[in-house]
N, C-alpha and C positions, 0 to 999 in steps of 0.2 A: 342499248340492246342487250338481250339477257343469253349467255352463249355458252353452250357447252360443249366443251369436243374431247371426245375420247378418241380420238390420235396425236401422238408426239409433233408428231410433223407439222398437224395443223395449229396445233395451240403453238408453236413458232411462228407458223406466218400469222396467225390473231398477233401474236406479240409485237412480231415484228413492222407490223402494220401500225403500232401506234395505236392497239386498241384492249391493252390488257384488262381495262378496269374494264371490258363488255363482259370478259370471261367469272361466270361461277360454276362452271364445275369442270372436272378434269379427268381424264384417266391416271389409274396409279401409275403409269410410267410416263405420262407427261412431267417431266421435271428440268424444263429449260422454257424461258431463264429462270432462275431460283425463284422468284417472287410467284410462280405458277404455285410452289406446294407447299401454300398453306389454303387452296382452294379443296373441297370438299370434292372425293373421290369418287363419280358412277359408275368406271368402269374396272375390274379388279381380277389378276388371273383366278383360274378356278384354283389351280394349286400355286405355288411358290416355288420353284426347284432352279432357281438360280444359280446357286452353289451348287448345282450336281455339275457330275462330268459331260461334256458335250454331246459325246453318244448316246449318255441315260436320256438326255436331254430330247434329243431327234427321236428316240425309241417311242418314249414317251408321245411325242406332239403327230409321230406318223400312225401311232395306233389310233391316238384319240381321233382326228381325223378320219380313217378309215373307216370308225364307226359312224361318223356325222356328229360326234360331238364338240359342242363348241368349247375353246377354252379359255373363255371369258366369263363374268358375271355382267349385267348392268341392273343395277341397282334403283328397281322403278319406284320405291316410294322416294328418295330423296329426289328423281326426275320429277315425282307429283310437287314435291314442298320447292325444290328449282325453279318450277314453271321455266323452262330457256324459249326463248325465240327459235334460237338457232342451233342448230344440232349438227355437229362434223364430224364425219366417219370416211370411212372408205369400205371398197367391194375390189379391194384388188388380191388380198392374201389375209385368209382365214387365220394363219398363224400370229398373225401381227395386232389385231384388232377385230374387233364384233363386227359382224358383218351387214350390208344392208335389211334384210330380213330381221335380224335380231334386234335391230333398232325402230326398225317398225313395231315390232311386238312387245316391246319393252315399253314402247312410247303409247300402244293403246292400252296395256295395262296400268300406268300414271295416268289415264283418260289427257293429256296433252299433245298439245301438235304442232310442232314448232316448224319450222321449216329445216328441210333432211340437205343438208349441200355433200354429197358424196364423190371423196376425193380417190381419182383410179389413175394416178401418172403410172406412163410405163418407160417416157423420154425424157431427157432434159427437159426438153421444150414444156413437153404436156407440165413439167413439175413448175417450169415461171408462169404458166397457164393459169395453173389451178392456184396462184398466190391471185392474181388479176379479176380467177372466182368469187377466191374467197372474201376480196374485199368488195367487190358488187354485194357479195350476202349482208355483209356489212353496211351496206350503203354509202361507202366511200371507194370508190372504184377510181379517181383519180391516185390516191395512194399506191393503190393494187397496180397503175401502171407502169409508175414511179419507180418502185421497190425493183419489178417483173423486168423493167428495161436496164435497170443498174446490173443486174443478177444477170440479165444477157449479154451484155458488155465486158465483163468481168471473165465468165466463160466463153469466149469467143473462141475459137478453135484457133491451135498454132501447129506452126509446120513441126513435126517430128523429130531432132537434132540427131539424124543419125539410125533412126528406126528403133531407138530402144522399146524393148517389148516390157511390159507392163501386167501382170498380175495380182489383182485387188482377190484375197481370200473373205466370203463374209460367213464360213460356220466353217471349224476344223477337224469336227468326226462325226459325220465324213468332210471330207475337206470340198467344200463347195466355192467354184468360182464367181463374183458376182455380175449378174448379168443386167437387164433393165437399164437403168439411166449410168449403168456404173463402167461399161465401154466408153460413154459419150464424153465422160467426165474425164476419162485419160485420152482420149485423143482428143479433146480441148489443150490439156494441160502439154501436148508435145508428144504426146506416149503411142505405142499402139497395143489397143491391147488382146490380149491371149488368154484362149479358153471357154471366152461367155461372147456373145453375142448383143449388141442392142434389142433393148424391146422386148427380149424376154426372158423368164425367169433363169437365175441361176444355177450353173450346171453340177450336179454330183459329179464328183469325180473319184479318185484313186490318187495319192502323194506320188506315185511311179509316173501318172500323164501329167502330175503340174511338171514336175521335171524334164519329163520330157517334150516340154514346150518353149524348154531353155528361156525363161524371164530372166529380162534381164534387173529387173526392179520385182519384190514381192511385197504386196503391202497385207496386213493381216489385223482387221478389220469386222470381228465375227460379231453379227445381228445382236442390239441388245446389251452387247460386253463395255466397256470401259475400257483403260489400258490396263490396268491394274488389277482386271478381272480374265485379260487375254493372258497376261503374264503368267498367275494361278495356273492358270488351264494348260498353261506350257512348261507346268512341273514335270507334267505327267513325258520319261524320260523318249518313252516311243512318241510322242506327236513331236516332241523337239529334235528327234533326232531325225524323223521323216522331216521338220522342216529345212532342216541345218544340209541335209543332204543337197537341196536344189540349187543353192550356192551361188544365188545371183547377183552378178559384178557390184550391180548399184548398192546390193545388199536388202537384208528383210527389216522390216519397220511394222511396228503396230502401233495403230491410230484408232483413235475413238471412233464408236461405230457410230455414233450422231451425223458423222461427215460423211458417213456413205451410204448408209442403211436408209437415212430420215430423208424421206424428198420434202425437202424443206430449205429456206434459205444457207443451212450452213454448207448445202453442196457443193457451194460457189467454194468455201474456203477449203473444202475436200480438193476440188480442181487444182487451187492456189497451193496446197502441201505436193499431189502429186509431182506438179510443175518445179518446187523446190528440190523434193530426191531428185529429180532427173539434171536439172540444170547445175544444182548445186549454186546459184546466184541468187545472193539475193538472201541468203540462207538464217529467217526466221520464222520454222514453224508455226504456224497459223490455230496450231491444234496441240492438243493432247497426242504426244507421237515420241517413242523411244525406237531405240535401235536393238534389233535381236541380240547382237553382239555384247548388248552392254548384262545383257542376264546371265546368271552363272548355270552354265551347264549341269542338270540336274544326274545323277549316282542313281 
Protein backbone atom coordinates (compact mmCIF):
# COMPACT_ATOMS: atom_id res chain seq x y z
CA UNK A 1 0.00 0.00 0.00
CA UNK A 2 1.15 3.43 -1.07
CA UNK A 3 0.95 5.78 2.17
CA UNK A 4 1.48 9.17 2.84
CA UNK A 5 1.20 11.04 6.07
CA UNK A 6 1.86 14.37 6.84
CA UNK A 7 1.82 14.07 10.57
CA UNK A 8 4.78 13.21 12.92
CA UNK A 9 2.67 11.18 15.00
CA UNK A 10 1.29 9.13 12.38
CA UNK A 11 4.22 8.29 10.38
CA UNK A 12 5.40 6.75 14.05
CA UNK A 13 2.54 4.54 14.31
CA UNK A 14 3.03 3.58 10.22
CA UNK A 15 6.48 2.78 11.62
CA UNK A 16 5.84 1.32 14.43
CA UNK A 17 3.38 -1.00 12.99
CA UNK A 18 5.88 -2.69 11.10
CA UNK A 19 4.98 -0.97 7.97
CA UNK A 20 7.57 1.50 6.87
CA UNK A 21 8.24 0.41 3.42
CA UNK A 22 4.12 1.29 2.64
CA UNK A 23 5.37 4.99 3.51
CA UNK A 24 6.45 7.31 0.32
CA UNK A 25 5.92 10.54 1.27
CA UNK A 26 6.20 12.56 4.42
CA UNK A 27 5.87 15.82 6.09
CA UNK A 28 9.01 17.85 6.64
CA UNK A 29 8.76 17.38 10.29
CA UNK A 30 8.19 13.89 10.25
CA UNK A 31 11.66 12.74 11.13
CA UNK A 32 11.23 9.51 13.45
CA UNK A 33 12.73 7.09 13.11
CA UNK A 34 15.45 8.22 10.90
CA UNK A 35 14.83 6.01 7.99
CA UNK A 36 11.47 8.26 7.38
CA UNK A 37 13.93 11.34 5.92
CA UNK A 38 15.06 10.27 3.13
CA UNK A 39 11.19 10.00 2.00
CA UNK A 40 10.10 12.79 -0.33
CA UNK A 41 8.39 15.75 1.41
CA UNK A 42 4.37 16.94 0.56
CA UNK A 43 3.90 18.77 3.48
CA UNK A 44 6.30 21.87 4.32
CA UNK A 45 5.79 25.09 6.69
CA UNK A 46 4.91 28.27 4.59
CA UNK A 47 7.79 29.89 6.38
CA UNK A 48 10.82 28.38 8.52
CA UNK A 49 11.20 30.42 11.92
CA UNK A 50 12.38 27.78 14.12
CA UNK A 51 15.26 29.62 15.34
CA UNK A 52 13.22 32.74 16.41
CA UNK A 53 12.23 33.43 19.87
CA UNK A 54 9.25 31.72 21.21
CA UNK A 55 7.09 34.90 21.44
CA UNK A 56 8.16 36.00 17.68
CA UNK A 57 7.15 32.53 17.21
CA UNK A 58 3.17 32.54 18.90
CA UNK A 59 3.07 36.27 17.40
CA UNK A 60 3.48 34.98 14.36
CA UNK A 61 1.25 31.69 14.20
CA UNK A 62 -1.72 33.67 16.32
CA UNK A 63 -1.95 36.42 13.47
CA UNK A 64 -1.77 34.07 10.76
CA UNK A 65 -4.58 32.13 12.15
CA UNK A 66 -6.75 35.07 12.81
CA UNK A 67 -6.67 35.74 9.35
CA UNK A 68 -7.58 32.00 8.12
CA UNK A 69 -4.36 31.39 7.00
CA UNK A 70 -2.90 28.34 6.71
CA UNK A 71 0.59 27.56 7.70
CA UNK A 72 1.44 24.79 5.70
CA UNK A 73 2.11 24.09 1.95
CA UNK A 74 0.99 20.55 0.51
CA UNK A 75 2.61 20.04 -2.37
CA UNK A 76 -0.06 18.56 -5.18
CA UNK A 77 2.01 17.81 -8.12
CA UNK A 78 4.34 15.33 -6.31
CA UNK A 79 0.72 14.03 -4.52
CA UNK A 80 -0.17 13.49 -8.47
CA UNK A 81 3.47 11.60 -9.27
CA UNK A 82 2.84 9.73 -5.47
CA UNK A 83 -0.38 8.48 -6.47
CA UNK A 84 -0.82 7.14 -2.19
CA UNK A 85 -3.56 4.91 -1.32
CA UNK A 86 -3.65 6.30 1.95
CA UNK A 87 -3.49 9.61 3.22
CA UNK A 88 -2.98 10.65 7.30
CA UNK A 89 -3.69 13.82 8.58
CA UNK A 90 -5.45 15.25 11.48
CA UNK A 91 -8.41 17.99 12.21
CA UNK A 92 -7.47 18.45 15.65
CA UNK A 93 -4.94 21.74 15.56
CA UNK A 94 -4.37 24.07 12.72
CA UNK A 95 -1.01 24.87 14.06
CA UNK A 96 0.35 21.44 13.98
CA UNK A 97 -0.55 20.10 10.49
CA UNK A 98 -2.76 20.85 7.21
CA UNK A 99 -5.99 20.39 8.10
CA UNK A 100 -8.88 18.15 6.83
CA UNK A 101 -10.13 20.63 4.24
CA UNK A 102 -6.73 21.39 2.98
CA UNK A 103 -6.19 17.79 2.11
CA UNK A 104 -9.16 17.41 0.41
CA UNK A 105 -8.14 20.36 -1.90
CA UNK A 106 -4.86 19.57 -2.43
CA UNK A 107 -5.95 15.85 -3.28
CA UNK A 108 -8.52 17.15 -5.98
CA UNK A 109 -5.99 19.28 -7.47
CA UNK A 110 -3.35 15.97 -8.00
CA UNK A 111 -6.83 14.59 -9.53
CA UNK A 112 -6.15 11.49 -6.84
CA UNK A 113 -8.15 9.81 -4.02
CA UNK A 114 -6.67 7.97 -1.84
CA UNK A 115 -8.37 7.05 1.30
CA UNK A 116 -8.31 10.47 3.93
CA UNK A 117 -7.88 8.42 7.73
CA UNK A 118 -7.95 11.57 9.96
CA UNK A 119 -6.35 11.31 13.16
CA UNK A 120 -8.29 13.92 16.25
CA UNK A 121 -6.95 12.08 19.67
CA UNK A 122 -7.76 14.37 22.52
CA UNK A 123 -7.01 11.15 25.38
CA UNK A 124 -4.68 8.85 26.08
CA UNK A 125 -7.25 6.40 25.14
CA UNK A 126 -8.43 7.99 21.82
CA UNK A 127 -4.32 8.14 21.10
CA UNK A 128 -3.97 3.86 21.39
CA UNK A 129 -7.38 4.06 19.36
CA UNK A 130 -6.23 5.76 16.67
CA UNK A 131 -2.82 3.47 16.45
CA UNK A 132 -5.71 0.32 16.22
CA UNK A 133 -7.20 2.88 13.19
CA UNK A 134 -4.53 3.31 11.63
CA UNK A 135 -3.55 -0.26 11.26
CA UNK A 136 -7.21 -1.40 10.02
CA UNK A 137 -6.27 1.57 7.11
CA UNK A 138 -3.54 -0.51 6.58
CA UNK A 139 -5.11 -3.78 6.49
CA UNK A 140 -3.36 -5.29 9.34
CA UNK A 141 -5.51 -4.59 12.26
CA UNK A 142 -4.23 -7.52 14.31
CA UNK A 143 -0.86 -5.57 14.73
CA UNK A 144 -2.81 -2.15 15.53
CA UNK A 145 -4.26 -4.44 18.51
CA UNK A 146 -1.10 -5.83 19.48
CA UNK A 147 1.10 -2.60 19.54
CA UNK A 148 -2.60 -0.49 21.22
CA UNK A 149 -2.86 -3.22 24.06
CA UNK A 150 1.02 -3.10 25.03
CA UNK A 151 0.94 0.87 25.04
CA UNK A 152 -2.25 0.23 27.45
CA UNK A 153 -0.54 -1.94 29.81
CA UNK A 154 2.52 0.13 30.11
CA UNK A 155 0.33 3.40 30.93
CA UNK A 156 -1.82 2.00 33.28
CA UNK A 157 -2.57 4.44 35.95
CA UNK A 158 -0.59 4.22 39.54
CA UNK A 159 -1.46 5.44 42.86
CA UNK A 160 0.25 8.97 43.37
CA UNK A 161 3.32 8.50 46.14
CA UNK A 162 2.38 11.20 48.20
CA UNK A 163 0.34 13.71 45.97
CA UNK A 164 3.33 15.08 44.14
CA UNK A 165 2.05 17.73 41.78
CA UNK A 166 3.33 17.60 38.41
CA UNK A 167 3.56 20.34 35.67
CA UNK A 168 4.28 19.46 31.99
CA UNK A 169 5.31 23.24 30.16
CA UNK A 170 4.63 22.62 26.29
CA UNK A 171 5.48 26.52 24.81
CA UNK A 172 7.35 29.21 27.15
CA UNK A 173 6.34 32.82 25.86
CA UNK A 174 3.82 32.53 26.92
CA UNK A 175 4.29 29.80 29.16
CA UNK A 176 1.53 27.42 28.33
CA UNK A 177 0.44 24.38 30.38
CA UNK A 178 -0.07 21.14 28.38
CA UNK A 179 -3.40 19.88 28.45
CA UNK A 180 -5.17 17.02 26.16
CA UNK A 181 -3.58 13.50 26.68
CA UNK A 182 -0.90 15.36 28.79
CA UNK A 183 -2.83 15.27 32.41
CA UNK A 184 -3.45 11.60 31.76
CA UNK A 185 -0.05 10.79 31.16
CA UNK A 186 1.19 12.16 34.71
CA UNK A 187 -1.52 10.57 36.64
CA UNK A 188 -0.54 7.24 34.93
CA UNK A 189 2.96 7.80 35.70
CA UNK A 190 1.94 8.57 39.99
CA UNK A 191 1.77 12.50 39.37
CA UNK A 192 -1.16 14.83 39.77
CA UNK A 193 -1.23 17.06 37.59
CA UNK A 194 -1.66 21.09 37.78
CA UNK A 195 -2.78 23.67 35.60
CA UNK A 196 -4.30 21.93 32.34
CA UNK A 197 -7.08 19.84 32.39
CA UNK A 198 -7.70 16.32 30.25
CA UNK A 199 -9.29 16.57 27.06
CA UNK A 200 -8.64 19.95 26.27
CA UNK A 201 -6.40 22.17 24.77
CA UNK A 202 -3.60 23.71 26.73
CA UNK A 203 -3.79 26.64 29.05
CA UNK A 204 -1.94 30.28 28.52
CA UNK A 205 -0.78 31.13 31.38
CA UNK A 206 1.49 33.81 33.24
CA UNK A 207 5.06 32.38 35.09
CA UNK A 208 3.34 34.26 38.44
CA UNK A 209 0.27 31.28 38.33
CA UNK A 210 2.73 28.22 37.31
CA UNK A 211 4.19 29.34 40.56
CA UNK A 212 1.66 29.64 42.33
CA UNK A 213 0.37 26.28 41.79
CA UNK A 214 3.49 25.29 43.79
CA UNK A 215 4.62 21.96 41.36
CA UNK A 216 6.28 20.05 42.79
CA UNK A 217 8.07 18.40 39.63
CA UNK A 218 8.15 20.90 36.29
CA UNK A 219 8.91 19.28 33.28
CA UNK A 220 9.62 21.81 30.11
CA UNK A 221 8.56 20.25 27.07
CA UNK A 222 7.79 23.19 24.33
CA UNK A 223 5.93 21.81 20.98
CA UNK A 224 8.28 21.08 18.25
CA UNK A 225 11.64 21.89 20.41
CA UNK A 226 14.45 19.23 21.04
CA UNK A 227 16.34 19.54 24.28
CA UNK A 228 18.97 21.33 22.73
CA UNK A 229 16.54 23.73 21.17
CA UNK A 230 14.67 24.25 24.71
CA UNK A 231 18.18 25.02 26.23
CA UNK A 232 18.83 28.01 23.32
CA UNK A 233 15.56 29.47 24.26
CA UNK A 234 16.52 29.47 27.88
CA UNK A 235 19.37 31.90 27.21
CA UNK A 236 17.15 34.35 27.03
CA UNK A 237 17.96 35.58 31.02
CA UNK A 238 14.21 36.71 31.87
CA UNK A 239 12.51 33.16 30.77
CA UNK A 240 15.21 31.55 32.95
CA UNK A 241 14.84 33.50 35.67
CA UNK A 242 10.79 33.22 35.57
CA UNK A 243 11.63 29.52 35.44
CA UNK A 244 14.23 29.15 38.21
CA UNK A 245 11.80 31.17 40.44
CA UNK A 246 9.07 28.17 40.84
CA UNK A 247 11.68 26.04 42.54
CA UNK A 248 10.23 22.80 42.56
CA UNK A 249 11.39 20.07 45.10
CA UNK A 250 11.59 17.37 42.48
CA UNK A 251 13.25 20.09 40.38
CA UNK A 252 12.80 21.45 36.31
CA UNK A 253 13.76 18.94 33.62
CA UNK A 254 13.55 19.32 29.86
CA UNK A 255 12.52 16.54 27.72
CA UNK A 256 12.11 16.12 24.04
CA UNK A 257 8.81 17.25 22.86
CA UNK A 258 8.20 14.00 20.71
CA UNK A 259 7.30 12.42 24.36
CA UNK A 260 4.49 14.71 24.85
CA UNK A 261 3.51 16.83 22.14
CA UNK A 262 3.39 13.59 19.34
CA UNK A 263 0.13 11.26 20.23
CA UNK A 264 1.98 8.73 19.17
CA UNK A 265 3.53 5.48 20.55
CA UNK A 266 6.45 7.35 22.24
CA UNK A 267 3.75 8.79 25.00
CA UNK A 268 4.04 5.48 26.78
CA UNK A 269 7.89 6.37 27.32
CA UNK A 270 6.92 10.15 28.16
CA UNK A 271 4.56 8.26 31.02
CA UNK A 272 7.81 6.06 31.76
CA UNK A 273 10.33 9.52 32.42
CA UNK A 274 7.53 11.28 34.29
CA UNK A 275 7.31 8.18 36.63
CA UNK A 276 11.31 8.22 36.95
CA UNK A 277 11.47 12.15 38.22
CA UNK A 278 8.91 11.40 40.72
CA UNK A 279 10.03 7.90 42.02
CA UNK A 280 13.52 8.47 41.39
CA UNK A 281 13.64 4.25 41.03
CA UNK A 282 14.74 2.68 38.63
CA UNK A 283 16.42 5.73 37.33
CA UNK A 284 17.26 5.56 33.44
CA UNK A 285 15.86 7.97 31.36
CA UNK A 286 13.82 6.63 28.59
CA UNK A 287 14.41 9.97 26.61
CA UNK A 288 16.14 12.95 25.61
CA UNK A 289 15.98 14.71 29.20
CA UNK A 290 18.51 17.06 31.14
CA UNK A 291 18.19 18.82 34.35
CA UNK A 292 17.64 22.78 34.60
CA UNK A 293 20.24 22.86 37.08
CA UNK A 294 22.96 21.42 35.05
CA UNK A 295 22.74 24.83 32.53
CA UNK A 296 24.80 27.72 33.31
CA UNK A 297 22.73 30.64 34.44
CA UNK A 298 22.61 33.15 31.74
CA UNK A 299 24.37 37.37 32.51
Amino acid sequence: MRVVSVLPSATEIVSALGHSRDLVGRSAECDHPDSVRSLPVVMAPRRWDSDAPSGAIDARVTAARGRGESLYTLDAELLRELQPELLLTQDLCGVCSVTGPEVDAACATAEVRPAIVSLTPRSLGDVWDSIETVATALQDPDAGVRLAEELRARTQRRESPGGLRVAVLEWLDPPIVAGLWTPEMITAAGGVPVGASARVPGVRTEWAQVARERPDLVVVSPCSFTVERTRRELSDPVLRTALDRISPSLGTYIADEAYFSRPGPRLADGVDLVRHLISREDWRPPMPVRPLEDMEVPT
